[in-house]
N, C-alpha and C positions, 0 to 999 in steps of 0.2 A: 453550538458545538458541544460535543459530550467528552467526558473522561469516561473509559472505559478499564474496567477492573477484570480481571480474571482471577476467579478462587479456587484453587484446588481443582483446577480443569483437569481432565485426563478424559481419553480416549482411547478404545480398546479395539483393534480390529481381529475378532476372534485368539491369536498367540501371540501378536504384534501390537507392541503398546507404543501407539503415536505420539500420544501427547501423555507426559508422568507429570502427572499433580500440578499443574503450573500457578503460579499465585502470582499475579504481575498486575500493576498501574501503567496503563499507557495515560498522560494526561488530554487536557483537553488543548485541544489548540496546536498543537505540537506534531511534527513528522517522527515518527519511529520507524526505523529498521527494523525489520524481522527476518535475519541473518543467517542465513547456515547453510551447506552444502544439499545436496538433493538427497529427499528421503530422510530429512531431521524431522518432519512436522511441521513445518511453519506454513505450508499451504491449509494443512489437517485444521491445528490452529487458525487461520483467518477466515476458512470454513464453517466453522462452529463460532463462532464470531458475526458473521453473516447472516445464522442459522440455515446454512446449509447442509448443515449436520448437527447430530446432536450429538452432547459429549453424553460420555460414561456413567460420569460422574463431574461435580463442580458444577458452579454456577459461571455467570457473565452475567454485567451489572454494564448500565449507561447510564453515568452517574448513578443515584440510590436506586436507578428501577431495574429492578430482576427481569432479563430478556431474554431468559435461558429457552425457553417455552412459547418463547412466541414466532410467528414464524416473517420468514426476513421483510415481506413487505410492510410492515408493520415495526420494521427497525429504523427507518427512515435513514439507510446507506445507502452509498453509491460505490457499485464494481467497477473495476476498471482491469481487465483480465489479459493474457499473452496475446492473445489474437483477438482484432478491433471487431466488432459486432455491430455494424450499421446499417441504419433503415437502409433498402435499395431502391431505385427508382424515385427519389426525393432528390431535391439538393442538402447541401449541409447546412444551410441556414435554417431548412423542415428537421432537421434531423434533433438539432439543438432546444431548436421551439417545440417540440412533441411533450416531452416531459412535464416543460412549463404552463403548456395548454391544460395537460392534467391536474393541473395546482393552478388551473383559474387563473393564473397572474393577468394583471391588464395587461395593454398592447404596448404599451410605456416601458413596462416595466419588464417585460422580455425581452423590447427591441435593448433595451439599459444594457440586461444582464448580458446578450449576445455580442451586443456591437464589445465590451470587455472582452470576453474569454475569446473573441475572433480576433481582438488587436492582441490579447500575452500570446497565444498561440501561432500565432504566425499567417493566419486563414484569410486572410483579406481578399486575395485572388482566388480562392475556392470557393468563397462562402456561397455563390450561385453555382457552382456546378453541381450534376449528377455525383451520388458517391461512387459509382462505378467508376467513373474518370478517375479515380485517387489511387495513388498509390497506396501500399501498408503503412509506409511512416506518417502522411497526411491522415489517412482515415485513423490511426490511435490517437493523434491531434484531436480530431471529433468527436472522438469516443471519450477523451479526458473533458475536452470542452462541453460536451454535453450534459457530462457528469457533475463539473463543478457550477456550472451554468445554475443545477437543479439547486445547488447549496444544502445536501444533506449534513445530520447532524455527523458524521463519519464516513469516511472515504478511504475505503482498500482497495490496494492496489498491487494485483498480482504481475510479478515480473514486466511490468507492461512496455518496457523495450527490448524483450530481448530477441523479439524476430524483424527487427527494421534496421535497415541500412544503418553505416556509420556516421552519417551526416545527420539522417533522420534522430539517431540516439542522443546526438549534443545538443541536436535543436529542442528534442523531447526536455532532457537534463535540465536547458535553461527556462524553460517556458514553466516547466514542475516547480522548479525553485521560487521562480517567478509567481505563480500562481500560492507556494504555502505562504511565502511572506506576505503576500497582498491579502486573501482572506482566510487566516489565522485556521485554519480547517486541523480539524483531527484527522490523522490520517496513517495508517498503518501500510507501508512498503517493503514487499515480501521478494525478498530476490539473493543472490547466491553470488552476488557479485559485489565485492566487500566493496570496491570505487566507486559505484553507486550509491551505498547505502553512504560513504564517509563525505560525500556530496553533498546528498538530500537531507537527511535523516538530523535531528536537533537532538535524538538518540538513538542507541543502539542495541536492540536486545538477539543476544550472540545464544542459538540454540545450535545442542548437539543429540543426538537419541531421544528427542523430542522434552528435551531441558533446558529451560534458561541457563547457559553457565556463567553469561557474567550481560546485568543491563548498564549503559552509563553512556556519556556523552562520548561521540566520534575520538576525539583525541585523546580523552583518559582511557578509553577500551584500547588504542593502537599501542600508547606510550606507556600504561601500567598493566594487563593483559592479567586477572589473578590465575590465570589457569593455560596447560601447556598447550591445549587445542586452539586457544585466542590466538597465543603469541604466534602459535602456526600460522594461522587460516588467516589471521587481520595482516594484511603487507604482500606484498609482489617484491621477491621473496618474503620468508616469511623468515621470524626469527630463529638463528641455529642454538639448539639445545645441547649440553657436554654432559656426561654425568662424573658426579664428583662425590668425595667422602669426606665428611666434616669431622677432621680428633679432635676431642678436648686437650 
């Protein structure tokens, strides 16, 4: 598992600046939030992070090695995106094992990693069906299982419940939870849904105009918030603000 640093990242889209200078430590081993309403940057951000883009300007470092330049297959990440992306015509158990096969593991040692992410994830009655048989909230089950199965050195994760049922969502929630605590994975969770992140996430990095405005653990960002956009945005409602005038 890697810590990942971001130096002075920025990203320019011709008169729209995505991401302004950003300089952030996400550690190693640890779930971050990457927080903010739609069109802050935090996708632009875990894009260039991916290398799926390239920044402006700034580096990204996994741990000491400079990955600015290199391109993603060679990052040794695992996506995990809105809408599930799975082999067709397989069952889920080929779907898991494809990756693995790639990386040579014995037959020990796949059947190991599968028969795990098929018991957190719930998959025990699908794991021989076709993926056509699945529904959405099952098939992103697959898509995360498959992913974590691989045990890249970092694991991003774009919004990846937010088009599955609400039954499917809880099950996602526990089984994620599930999953960071059991193998300690870095992993960066990009979503606009503060309940989410106050869930998952062991921190929170709260962007707005493509800015870090404040990083910290789930309940110091709820309950100490240094800026008025947090105390908005973090809470269902969110906190109300007066203005007032201080005399000496």
């Amino acid at each position: 598992m890697s810590e990942i640093r971001l130096v002075n990242l920025r990203k320019e889209f011709k008169d729209v600046i995505a991401v302004r200078d950003v300089t952030i430590t996400f550690p190693t081993s640890t779930v971050t939030g990457l927080l903010g309403p739609s069109g802050c940057g935090k996708t632009t951000m875990m894009r260039i992070i991916a290398g799926l883009e390239n920044p402006t300007t700034g580096d990204v470092y996994f741990d000491n090695e400079r990955v600015t330049d290199l391109p993603p297959r060679k990052r040794n990440i695992g996506m995990v995106f809105q809408y599930p992306v799975v082999y067709k015509g397989i069952s889920v158990y080929r779907n898991i094992e494809l990756p693995l096969l790639e990386e040579k593991l014995s037959e020990a040692e796949r059947k190991s990693r599968i028969a795990e992410v098929v018991e957190i994830l719930g998959l025990q009655e699908s794991v021989h069906k076709d993926t056509s048989q699945l529904d959405m909230g099952t098939r992103q089950k697959v898509v995360v299982a498959r992913t974590v199965a691989r045990r890249p050195r970092i694991i991003l994760f774009d919004e990846p419940i937010t088009n599955v049922d609400v039954e499917a969502k809880i099950q996602l929630k526990r089984a994620l939870k599930e999953l960071t605590r059991q193998y300690k994975q870095t992993i960066i969770y990009v979503t606009h849904d503060q309940t989410e992140a106050m869930t998952l996430a062991d921190q929170i990095a709260l962007m707005k105009d493509g800015e870090i405005v404040q990083c910290d653990e789930p309940r110091k960002l709820y309950n100490y918030p240094n800026d008025v956009f947090g105390g908005w945005f973090l809470g269902n409602p969110g906190m109300n603000f007066f203005e007032h005038k201080v005399e000496a």
